[in-house]
Structures are given as C-alpha cells and as structure tokens.
Biotite code that builds the C-alpha atoms (Angstrom):
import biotite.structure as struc

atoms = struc.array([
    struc.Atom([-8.685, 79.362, -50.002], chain_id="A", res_id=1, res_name="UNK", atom_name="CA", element="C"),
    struc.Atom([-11.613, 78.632, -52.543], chain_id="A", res_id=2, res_name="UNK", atom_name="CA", element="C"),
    struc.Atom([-11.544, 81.099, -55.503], chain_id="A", res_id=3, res_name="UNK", atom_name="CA", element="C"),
    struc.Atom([-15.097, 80.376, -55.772], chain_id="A", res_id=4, res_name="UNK", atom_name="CA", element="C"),
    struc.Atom([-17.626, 81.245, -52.889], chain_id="A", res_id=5, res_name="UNK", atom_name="CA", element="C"),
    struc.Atom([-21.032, 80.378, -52.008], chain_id="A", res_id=6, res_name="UNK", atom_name="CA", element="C"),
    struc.Atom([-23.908, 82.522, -51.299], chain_id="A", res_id=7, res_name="UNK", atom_name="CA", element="C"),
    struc.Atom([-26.945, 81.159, -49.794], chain_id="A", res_id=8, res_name="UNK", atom_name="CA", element="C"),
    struc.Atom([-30.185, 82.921, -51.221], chain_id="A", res_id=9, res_name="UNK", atom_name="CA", element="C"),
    struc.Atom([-32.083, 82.060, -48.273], chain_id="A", res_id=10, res_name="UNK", atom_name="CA", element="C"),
    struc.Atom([-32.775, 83.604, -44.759], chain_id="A", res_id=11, res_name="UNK", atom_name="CA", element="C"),
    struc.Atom([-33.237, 79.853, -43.368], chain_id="A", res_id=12, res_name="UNK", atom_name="CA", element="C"),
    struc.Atom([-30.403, 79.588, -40.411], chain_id="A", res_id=13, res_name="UNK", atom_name="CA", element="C"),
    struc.Atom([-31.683, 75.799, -40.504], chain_id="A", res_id=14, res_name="UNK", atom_name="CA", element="C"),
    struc.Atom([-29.676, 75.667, -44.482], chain_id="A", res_id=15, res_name="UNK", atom_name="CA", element="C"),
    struc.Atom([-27.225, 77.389, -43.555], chain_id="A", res_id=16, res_name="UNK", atom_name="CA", element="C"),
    struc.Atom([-26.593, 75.138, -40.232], chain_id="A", res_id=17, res_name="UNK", atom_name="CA", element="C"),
    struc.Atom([-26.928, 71.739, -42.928], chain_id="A", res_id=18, res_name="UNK", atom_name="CA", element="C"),
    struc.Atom([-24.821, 73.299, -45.278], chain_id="A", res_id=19, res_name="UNK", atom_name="CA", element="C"),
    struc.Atom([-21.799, 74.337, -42.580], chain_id="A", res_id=20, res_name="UNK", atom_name="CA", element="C"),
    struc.Atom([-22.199, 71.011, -40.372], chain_id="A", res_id=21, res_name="UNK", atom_name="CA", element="C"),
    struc.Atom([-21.195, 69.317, -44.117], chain_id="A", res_id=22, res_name="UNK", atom_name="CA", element="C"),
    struc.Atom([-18.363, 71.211, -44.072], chain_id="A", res_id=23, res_name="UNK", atom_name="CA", element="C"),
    struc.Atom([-19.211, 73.909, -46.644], chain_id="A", res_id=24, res_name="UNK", atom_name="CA", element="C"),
    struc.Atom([-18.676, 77.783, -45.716], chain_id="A", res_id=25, res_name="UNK", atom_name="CA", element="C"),
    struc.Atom([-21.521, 80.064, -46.727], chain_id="A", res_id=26, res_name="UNK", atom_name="CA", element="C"),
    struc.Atom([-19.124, 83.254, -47.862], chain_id="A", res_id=27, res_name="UNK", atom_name="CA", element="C"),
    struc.Atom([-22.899, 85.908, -47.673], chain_id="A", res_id=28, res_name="UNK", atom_name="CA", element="C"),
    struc.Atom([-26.361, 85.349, -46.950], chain_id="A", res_id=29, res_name="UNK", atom_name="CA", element="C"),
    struc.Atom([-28.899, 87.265, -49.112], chain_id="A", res_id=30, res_name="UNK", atom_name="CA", element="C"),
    struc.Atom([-32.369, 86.235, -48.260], chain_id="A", res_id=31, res_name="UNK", atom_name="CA", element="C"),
    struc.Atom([-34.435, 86.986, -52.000], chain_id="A", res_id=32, res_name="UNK", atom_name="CA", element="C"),
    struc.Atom([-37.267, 89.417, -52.666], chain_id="A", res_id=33, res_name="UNK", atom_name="CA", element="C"),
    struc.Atom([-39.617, 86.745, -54.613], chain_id="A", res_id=34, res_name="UNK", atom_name="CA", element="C"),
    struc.Atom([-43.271, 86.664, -54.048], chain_id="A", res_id=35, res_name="UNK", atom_name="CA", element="C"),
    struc.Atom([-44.382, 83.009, -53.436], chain_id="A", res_id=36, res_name="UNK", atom_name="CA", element="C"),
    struc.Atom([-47.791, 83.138, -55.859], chain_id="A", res_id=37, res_name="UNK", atom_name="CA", element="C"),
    struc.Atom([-48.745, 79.361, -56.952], chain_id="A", res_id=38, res_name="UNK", atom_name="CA", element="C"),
    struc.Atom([-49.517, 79.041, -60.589], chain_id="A", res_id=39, res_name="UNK", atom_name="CA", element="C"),
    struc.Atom([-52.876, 78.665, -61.568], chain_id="A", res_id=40, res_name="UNK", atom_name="CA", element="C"),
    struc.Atom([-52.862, 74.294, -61.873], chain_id="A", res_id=41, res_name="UNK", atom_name="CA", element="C"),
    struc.Atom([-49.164, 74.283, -61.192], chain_id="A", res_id=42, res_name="UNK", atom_name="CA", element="C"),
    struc.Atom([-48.261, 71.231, -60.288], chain_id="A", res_id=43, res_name="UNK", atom_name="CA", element="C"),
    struc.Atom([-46.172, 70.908, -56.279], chain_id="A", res_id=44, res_name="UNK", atom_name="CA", element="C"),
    struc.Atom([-43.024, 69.827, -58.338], chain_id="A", res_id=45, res_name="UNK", atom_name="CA", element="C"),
    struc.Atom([-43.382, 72.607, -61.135], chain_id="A", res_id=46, res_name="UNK", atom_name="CA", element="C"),
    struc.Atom([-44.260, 74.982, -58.065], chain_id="A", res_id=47, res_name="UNK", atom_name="CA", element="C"),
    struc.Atom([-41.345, 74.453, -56.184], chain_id="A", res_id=48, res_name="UNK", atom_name="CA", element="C"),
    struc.Atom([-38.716, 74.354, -58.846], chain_id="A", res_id=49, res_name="UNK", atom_name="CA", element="C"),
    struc.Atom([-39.932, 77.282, -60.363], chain_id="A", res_id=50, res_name="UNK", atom_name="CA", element="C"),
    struc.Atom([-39.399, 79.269, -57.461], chain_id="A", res_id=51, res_name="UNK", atom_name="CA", element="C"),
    struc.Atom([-36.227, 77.854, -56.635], chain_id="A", res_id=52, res_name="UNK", atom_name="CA", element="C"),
    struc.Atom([-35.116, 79.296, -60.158], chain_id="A", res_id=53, res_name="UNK", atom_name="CA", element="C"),
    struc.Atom([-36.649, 82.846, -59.149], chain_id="A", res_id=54, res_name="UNK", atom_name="CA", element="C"),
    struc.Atom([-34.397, 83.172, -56.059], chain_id="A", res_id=55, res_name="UNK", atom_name="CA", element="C"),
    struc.Atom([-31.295, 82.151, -57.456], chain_id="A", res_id=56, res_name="UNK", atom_name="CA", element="C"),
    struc.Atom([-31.474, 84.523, -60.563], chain_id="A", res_id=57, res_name="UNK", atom_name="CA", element="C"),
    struc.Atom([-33.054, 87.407, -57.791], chain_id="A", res_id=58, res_name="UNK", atom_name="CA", element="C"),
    struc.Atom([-29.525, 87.458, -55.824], chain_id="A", res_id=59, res_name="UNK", atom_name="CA", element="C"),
    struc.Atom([-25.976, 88.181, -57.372], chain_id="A", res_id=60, res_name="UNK", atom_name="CA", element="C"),
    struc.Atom([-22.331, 87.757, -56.315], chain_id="A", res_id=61, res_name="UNK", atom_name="CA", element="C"),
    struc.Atom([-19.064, 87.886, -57.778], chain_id="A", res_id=62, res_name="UNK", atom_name="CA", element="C"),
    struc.Atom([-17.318, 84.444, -58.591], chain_id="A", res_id=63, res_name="UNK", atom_name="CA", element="C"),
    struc.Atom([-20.218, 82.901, -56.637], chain_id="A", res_id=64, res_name="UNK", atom_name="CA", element="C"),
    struc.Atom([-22.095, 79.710, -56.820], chain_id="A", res_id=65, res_name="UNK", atom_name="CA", element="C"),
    struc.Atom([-26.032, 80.935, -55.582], chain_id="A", res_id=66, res_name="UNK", atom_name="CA", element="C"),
    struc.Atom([-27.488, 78.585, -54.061], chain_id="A", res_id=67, res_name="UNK", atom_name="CA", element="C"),
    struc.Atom([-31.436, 79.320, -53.554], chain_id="A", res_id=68, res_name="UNK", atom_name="CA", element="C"),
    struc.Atom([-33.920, 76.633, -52.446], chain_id="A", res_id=69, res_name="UNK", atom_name="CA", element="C"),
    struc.Atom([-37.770, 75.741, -52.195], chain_id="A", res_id=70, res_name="UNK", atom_name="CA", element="C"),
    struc.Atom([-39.669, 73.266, -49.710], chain_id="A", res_id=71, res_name="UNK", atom_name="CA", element="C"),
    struc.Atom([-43.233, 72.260, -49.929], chain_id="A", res_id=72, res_name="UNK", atom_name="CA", element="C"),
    struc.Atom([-45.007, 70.357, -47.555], chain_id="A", res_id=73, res_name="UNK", atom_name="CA", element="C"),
    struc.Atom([-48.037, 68.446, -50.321], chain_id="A", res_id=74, res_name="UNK", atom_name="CA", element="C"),
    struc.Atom([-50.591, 65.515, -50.574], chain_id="A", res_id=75, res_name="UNK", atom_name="CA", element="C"),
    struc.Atom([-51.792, 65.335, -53.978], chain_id="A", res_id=76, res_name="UNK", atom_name="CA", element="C"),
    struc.Atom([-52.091, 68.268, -55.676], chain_id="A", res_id=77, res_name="UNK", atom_name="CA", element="C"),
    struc.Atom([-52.985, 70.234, -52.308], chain_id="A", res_id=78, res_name="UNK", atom_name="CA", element="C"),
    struc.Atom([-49.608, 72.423, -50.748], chain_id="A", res_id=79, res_name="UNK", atom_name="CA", element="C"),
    struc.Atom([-49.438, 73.247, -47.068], chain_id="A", res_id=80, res_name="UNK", atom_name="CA", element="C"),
    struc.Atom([-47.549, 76.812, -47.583], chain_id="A", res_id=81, res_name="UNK", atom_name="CA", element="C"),
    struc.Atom([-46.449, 78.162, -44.333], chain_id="A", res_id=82, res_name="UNK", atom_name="CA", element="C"),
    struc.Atom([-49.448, 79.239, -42.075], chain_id="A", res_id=83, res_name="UNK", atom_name="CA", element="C"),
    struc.Atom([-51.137, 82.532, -42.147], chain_id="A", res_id=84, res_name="UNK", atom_name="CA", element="C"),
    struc.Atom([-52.173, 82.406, -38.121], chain_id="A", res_id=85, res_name="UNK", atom_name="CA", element="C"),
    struc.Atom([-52.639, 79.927, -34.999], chain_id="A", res_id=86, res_name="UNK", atom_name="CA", element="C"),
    struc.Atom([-56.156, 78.555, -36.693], chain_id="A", res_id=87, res_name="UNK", atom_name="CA", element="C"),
    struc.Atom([-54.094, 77.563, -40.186], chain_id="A", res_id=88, res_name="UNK", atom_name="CA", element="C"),
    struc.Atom([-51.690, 75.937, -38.006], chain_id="A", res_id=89, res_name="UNK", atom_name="CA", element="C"),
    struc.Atom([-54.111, 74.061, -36.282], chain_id="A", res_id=90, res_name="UNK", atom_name="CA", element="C"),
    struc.Atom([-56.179, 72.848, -39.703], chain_id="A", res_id=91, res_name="UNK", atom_name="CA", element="C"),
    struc.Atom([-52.868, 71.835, -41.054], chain_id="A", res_id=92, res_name="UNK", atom_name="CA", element="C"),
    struc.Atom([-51.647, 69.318, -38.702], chain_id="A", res_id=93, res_name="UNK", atom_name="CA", element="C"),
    struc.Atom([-55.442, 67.914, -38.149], chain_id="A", res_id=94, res_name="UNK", atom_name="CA", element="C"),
    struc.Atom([-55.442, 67.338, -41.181], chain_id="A", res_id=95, res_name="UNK", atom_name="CA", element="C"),
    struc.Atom([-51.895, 65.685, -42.105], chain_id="A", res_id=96, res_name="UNK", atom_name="CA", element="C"),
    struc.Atom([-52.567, 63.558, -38.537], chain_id="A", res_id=97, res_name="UNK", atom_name="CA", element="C"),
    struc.Atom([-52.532, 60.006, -39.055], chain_id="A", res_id=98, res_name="UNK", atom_name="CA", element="C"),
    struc.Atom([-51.563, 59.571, -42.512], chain_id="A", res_id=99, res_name="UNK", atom_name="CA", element="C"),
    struc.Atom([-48.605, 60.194, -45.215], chain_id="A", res_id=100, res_name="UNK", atom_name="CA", element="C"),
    struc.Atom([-47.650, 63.422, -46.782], chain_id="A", res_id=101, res_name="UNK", atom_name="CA", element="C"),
    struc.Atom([-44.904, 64.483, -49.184], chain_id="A", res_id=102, res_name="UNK", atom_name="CA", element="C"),
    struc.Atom([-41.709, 66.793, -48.195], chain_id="A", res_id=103, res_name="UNK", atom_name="CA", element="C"),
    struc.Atom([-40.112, 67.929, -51.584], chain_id="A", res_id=104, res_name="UNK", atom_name="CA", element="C"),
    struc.Atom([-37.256, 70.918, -51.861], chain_id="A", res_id=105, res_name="UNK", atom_name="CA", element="C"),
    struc.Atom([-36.261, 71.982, -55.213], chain_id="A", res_id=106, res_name="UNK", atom_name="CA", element="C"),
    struc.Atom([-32.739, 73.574, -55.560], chain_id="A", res_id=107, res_name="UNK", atom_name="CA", element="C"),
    struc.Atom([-31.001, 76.113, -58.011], chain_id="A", res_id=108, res_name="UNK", atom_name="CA", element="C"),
    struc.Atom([-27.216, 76.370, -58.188], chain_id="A", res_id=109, res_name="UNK", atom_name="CA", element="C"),
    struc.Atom([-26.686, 79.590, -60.604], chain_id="A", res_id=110, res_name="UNK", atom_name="CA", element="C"),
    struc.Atom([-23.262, 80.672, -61.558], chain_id="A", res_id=111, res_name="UNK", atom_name="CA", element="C"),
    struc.Atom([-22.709, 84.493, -60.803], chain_id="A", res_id=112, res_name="UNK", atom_name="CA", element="C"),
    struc.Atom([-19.585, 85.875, -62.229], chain_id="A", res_id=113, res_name="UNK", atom_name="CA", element="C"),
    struc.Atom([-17.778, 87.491, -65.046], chain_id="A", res_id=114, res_name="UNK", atom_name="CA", element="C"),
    struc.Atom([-17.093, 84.084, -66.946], chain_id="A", res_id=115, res_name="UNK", atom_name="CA", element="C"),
    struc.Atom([-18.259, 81.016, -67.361], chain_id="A", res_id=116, res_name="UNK", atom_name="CA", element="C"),
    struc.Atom([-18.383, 78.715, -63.906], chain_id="A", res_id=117, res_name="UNK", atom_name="CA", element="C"),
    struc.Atom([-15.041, 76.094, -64.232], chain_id="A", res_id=118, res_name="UNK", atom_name="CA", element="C"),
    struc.Atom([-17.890, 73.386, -64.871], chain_id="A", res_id=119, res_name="UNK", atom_name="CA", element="C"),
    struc.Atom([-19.113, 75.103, -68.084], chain_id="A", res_id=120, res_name="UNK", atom_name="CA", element="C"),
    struc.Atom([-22.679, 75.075, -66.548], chain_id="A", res_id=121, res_name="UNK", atom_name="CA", element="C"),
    struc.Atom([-24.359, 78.178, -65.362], chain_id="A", res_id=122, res_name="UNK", atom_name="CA", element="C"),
    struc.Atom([-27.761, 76.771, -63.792], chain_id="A", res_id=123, res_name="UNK", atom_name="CA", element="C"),
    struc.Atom([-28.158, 73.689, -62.037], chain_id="A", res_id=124, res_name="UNK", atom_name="CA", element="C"),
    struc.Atom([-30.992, 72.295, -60.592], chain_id="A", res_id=125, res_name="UNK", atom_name="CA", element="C"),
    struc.Atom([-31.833, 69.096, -58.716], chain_id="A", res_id=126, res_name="UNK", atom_name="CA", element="C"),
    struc.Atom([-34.753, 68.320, -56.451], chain_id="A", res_id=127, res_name="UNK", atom_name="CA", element="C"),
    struc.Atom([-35.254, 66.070, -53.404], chain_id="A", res_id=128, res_name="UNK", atom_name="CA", element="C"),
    struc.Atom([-38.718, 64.297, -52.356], chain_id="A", res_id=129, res_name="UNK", atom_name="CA", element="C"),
    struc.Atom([-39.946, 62.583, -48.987], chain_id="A", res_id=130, res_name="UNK", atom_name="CA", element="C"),
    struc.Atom([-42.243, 60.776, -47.777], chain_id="A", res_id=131, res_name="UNK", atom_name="CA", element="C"),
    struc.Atom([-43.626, 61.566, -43.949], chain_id="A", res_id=132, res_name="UNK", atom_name="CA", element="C"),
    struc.Atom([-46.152, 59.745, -41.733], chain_id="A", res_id=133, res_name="UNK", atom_name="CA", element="C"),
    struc.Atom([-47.288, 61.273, -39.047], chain_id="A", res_id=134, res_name="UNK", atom_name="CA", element="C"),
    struc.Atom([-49.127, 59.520, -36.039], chain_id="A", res_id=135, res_name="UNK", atom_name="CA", element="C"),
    struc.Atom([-52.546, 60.197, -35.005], chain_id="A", res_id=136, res_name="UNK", atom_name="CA", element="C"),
    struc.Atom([-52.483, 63.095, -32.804], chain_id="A", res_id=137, res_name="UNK", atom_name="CA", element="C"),
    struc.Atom([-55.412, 64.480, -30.702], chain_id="A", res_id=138, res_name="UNK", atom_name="CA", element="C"),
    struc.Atom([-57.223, 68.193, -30.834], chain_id="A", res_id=139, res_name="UNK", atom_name="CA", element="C"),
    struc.Atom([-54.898, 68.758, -27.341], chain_id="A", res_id=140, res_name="UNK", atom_name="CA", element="C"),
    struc.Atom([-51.935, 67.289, -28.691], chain_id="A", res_id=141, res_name="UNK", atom_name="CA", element="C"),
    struc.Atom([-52.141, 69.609, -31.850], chain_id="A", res_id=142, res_name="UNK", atom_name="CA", element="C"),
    struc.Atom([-53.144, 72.947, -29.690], chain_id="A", res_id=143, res_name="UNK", atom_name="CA", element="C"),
    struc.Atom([-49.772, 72.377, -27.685], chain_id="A", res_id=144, res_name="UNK", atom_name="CA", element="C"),
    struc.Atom([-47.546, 72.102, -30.803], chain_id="A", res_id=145, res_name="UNK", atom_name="CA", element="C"),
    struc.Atom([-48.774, 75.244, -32.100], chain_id="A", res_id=146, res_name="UNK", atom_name="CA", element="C"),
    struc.Atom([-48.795, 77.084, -29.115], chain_id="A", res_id=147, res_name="UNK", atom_name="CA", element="C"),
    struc.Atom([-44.633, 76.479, -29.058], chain_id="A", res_id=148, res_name="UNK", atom_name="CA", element="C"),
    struc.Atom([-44.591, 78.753, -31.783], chain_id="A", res_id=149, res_name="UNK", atom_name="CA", element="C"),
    struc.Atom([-42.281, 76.163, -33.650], chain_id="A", res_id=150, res_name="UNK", atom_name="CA", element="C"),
    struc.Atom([-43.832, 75.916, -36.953], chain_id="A", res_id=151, res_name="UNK", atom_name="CA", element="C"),
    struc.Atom([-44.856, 79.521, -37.645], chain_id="A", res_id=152, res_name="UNK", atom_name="CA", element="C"),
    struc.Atom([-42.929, 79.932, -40.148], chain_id="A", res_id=153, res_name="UNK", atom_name="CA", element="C"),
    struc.Atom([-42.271, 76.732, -41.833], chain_id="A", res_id=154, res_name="UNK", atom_name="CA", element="C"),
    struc.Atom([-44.349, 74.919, -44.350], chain_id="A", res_id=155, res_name="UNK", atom_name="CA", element="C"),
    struc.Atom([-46.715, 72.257, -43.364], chain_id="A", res_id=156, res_name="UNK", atom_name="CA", element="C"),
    struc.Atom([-46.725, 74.173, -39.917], chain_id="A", res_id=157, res_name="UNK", atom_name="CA", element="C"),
    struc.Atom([-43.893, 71.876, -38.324], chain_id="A", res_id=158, res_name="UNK", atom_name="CA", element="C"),
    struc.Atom([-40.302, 71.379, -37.778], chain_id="A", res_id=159, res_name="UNK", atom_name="CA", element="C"),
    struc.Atom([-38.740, 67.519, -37.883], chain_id="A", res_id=160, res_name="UNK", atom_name="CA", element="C"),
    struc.Atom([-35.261, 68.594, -36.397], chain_id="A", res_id=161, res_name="UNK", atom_name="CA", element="C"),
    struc.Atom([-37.196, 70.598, -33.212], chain_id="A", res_id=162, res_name="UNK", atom_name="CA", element="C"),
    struc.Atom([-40.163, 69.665, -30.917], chain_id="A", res_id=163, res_name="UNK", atom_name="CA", element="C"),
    struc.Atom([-42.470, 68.486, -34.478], chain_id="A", res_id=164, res_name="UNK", atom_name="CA", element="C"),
    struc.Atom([-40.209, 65.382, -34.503], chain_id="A", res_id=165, res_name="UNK", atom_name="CA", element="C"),
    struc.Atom([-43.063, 63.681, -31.429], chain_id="A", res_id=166, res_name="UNK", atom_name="CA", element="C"),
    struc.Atom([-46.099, 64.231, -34.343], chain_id="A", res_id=167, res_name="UNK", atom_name="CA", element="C"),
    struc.Atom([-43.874, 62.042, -36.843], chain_id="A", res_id=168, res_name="UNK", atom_name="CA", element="C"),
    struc.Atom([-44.026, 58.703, -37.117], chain_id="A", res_id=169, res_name="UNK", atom_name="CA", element="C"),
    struc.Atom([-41.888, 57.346, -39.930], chain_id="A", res_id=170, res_name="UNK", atom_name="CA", element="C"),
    struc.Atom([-39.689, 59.506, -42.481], chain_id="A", res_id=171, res_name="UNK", atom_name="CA", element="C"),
    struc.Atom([-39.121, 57.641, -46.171], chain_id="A", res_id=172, res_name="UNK", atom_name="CA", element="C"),
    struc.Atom([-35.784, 59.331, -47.826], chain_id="A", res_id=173, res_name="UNK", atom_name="CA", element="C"),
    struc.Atom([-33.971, 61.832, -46.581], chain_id="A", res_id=174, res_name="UNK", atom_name="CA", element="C"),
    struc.Atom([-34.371, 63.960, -43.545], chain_id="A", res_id=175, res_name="UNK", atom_name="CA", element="C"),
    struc.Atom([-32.203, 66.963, -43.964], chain_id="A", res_id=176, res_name="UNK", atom_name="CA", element="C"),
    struc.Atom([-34.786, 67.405, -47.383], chain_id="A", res_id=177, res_name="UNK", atom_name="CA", element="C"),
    struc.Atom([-37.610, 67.635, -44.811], chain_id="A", res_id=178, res_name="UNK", atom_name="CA", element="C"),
    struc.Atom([-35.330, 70.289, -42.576], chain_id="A", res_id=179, res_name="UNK", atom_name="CA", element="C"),
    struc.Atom([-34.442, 72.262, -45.836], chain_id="A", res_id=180, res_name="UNK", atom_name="CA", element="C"),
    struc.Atom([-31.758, 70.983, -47.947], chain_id="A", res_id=181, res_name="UNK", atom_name="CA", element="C"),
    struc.Atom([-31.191, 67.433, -49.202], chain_id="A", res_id=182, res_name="UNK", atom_name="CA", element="C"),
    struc.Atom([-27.813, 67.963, -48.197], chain_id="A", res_id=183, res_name="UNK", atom_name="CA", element="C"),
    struc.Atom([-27.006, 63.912, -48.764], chain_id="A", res_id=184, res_name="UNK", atom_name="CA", element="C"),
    struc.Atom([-27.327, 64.243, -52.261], chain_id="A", res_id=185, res_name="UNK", atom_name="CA", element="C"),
    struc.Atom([-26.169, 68.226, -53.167], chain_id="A", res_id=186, res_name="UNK", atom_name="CA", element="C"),
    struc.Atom([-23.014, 67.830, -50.920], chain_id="A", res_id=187, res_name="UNK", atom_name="CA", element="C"),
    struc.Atom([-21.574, 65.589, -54.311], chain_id="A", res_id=188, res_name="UNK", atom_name="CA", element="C"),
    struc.Atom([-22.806, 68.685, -56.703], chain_id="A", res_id=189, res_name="UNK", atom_name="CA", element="C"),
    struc.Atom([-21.437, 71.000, -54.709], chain_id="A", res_id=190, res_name="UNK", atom_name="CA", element="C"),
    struc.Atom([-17.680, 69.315, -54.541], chain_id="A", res_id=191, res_name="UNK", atom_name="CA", element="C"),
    struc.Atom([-18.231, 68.816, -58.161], chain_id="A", res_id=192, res_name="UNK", atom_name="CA", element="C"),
    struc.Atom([-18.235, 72.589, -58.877], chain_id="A", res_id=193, res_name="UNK", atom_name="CA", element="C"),
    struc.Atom([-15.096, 73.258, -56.624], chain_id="A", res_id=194, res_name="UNK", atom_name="CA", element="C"),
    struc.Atom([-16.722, 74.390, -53.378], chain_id="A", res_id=195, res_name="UNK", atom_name="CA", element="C"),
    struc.Atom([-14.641, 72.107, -50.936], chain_id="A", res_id=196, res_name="UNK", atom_name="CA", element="C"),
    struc.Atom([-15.262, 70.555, -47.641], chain_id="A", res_id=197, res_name="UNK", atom_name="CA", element="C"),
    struc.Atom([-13.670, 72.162, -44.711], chain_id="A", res_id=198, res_name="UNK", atom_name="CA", element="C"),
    struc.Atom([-12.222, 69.520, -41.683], chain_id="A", res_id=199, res_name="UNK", atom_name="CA", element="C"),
    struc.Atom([-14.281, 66.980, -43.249], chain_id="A", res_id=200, res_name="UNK", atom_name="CA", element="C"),
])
C-alpha cells in the first residue's frame, strides 16, 4: 500500500473516472471553495493556471499529493466559462459552430504533509492545450443539445466524452485534456512522485 495518497481537489466525477481508469486511486475528494473571478486582462493561460494554484493550496491532507485542476474552453483572448442559463448555452455553441477553438486545463500537484514530498518538490504544475473544430451546426441542432442538459455545467457549454461529441468535428492533441485532465501526459508525473498504478 502507497504511503502517499492522492486527493483530488475537484468535484468533477469525469477526473476522477480519468484518473481511476489509469489506474490511480483517489484516497478523498474535496471539491475547493475558490471563487472563479478572471483577472482584469488576464490572459486564458495565466487565468487557468492561476486558479489551478488556488485550489490546490485551498484543500489539505496528510501525506497527500493534491491534485486540483482548471479547464477553459477560449478563442483568442475571449473564455467560454460555464453557462449562466439555457440562452448562454445557446450563444456559446452558435458561436464556436463551424470553426476552431482552444481546450486548455492547467494542473497543480501540491505536496500536503509534515515533510518535504520524497521528490523534494512541493508544487508542481503542468498545463495541457487543444485544439477543437466543431462542424457547422444549425439553430435546431444547437436548441436540442442544450435542451439534454449535458453541458450545464461544463465550460464552453459541451461535453466531448457524452452526446457533445456529434457537434465536434476534429480534436488536435489530447482528448482526456478536453474531458478534464490530460491524463496522457500527468499519468508520468504522477508515477514520478510515487503514486503507483493499480492492475495496470
């Protein structure tokens, strides 16, 4: 059995399903009390890596890697948060229809515990863009997808791994960072800090 446990500083089921499906066990959940205020000209990137900082140092554990993470749906300097109501919904995918957006999460691995982590580091942070196309979709087409509820609480207003996967047309890098978690690339980072893969 691990010494060191990971809590997941997110309510997201859909990170904790990526991270346990790669073989990692999530020892708590506790979900963060940080209000998600964009900066004055803060940039998507700086935006979401910011608050991916806030939620890891806003949860504690004991011999515990906290793992907190931040996804923006963007194009440009414009950020699709998640919407406020069925009309938000709707303006968000008319307007991402038929053309490319960006998908980035921004993760924070802090070290909570009496010592210092095994890996000498305390905070660790990485950060996963890509690049989504969706197809042209009509006024009806749109109204339907919303009305499933899906995306109501997901930025951008859709969900690639559910019924949002018929508005996409292409996805450029990796999937699982649309879902949530660019589990592809923290799976190594995890490992690295002694959190080991169960039956994998």
């Amino acid at each position: 059995m691990n010494s060191v446990s990971l809590i997941l500083a997110s309510g997201s089921p859909r990170r904790r399903r990526l991270l346990e499906l790669a073989g990692f066990g999530v020892s708590a959940v506790r979900p963060p009390d940080v209000e998600e205020i964009r900066g004055e000209g803060e940039a998507p990137l700086a935006y979401a890596r910011r608050l991916g900082v806030e939620k890891a140092c806003a949860v504690d554990g004991v011999n515990a890697w906290v793992l907190a993470a931040d996804t923006i749906v963007h194009r440009g300097d414009q950020i699709y948060e998640k919407p406020r109501n069925h009309g938000d919904a709707v303006r968000m995918l008319g307007e991402l229809a038929g053309g490319w957006h960006k998908v980035t999460t921004a993760w924070c691995l802090r070290w909570s515990g009496p010592g210092p982590s095994e890996s000498g580091r305390r905070l660790i942070r990485g950060h996963r863009t890509s690049r989504v196309r969706f197809r042209r979709l009509t006024a009806v087409e749109i109204a339907r997808y919303v009305a499933t509820g899906e995306g109501t609480d997901k930025a951008g207003a859709y969900a690639v791994q559910g019924d949002g996967a018929s508005l996409i047309e292409r996805v450029v890098g990796s999937t699982t960072n649309v879902i949530g978690l660019p589990i592809d690339s923290l799976a190594a980072v995890l490992e690295s800090l002694g959190l080991q893969r169960e039956n994998v």
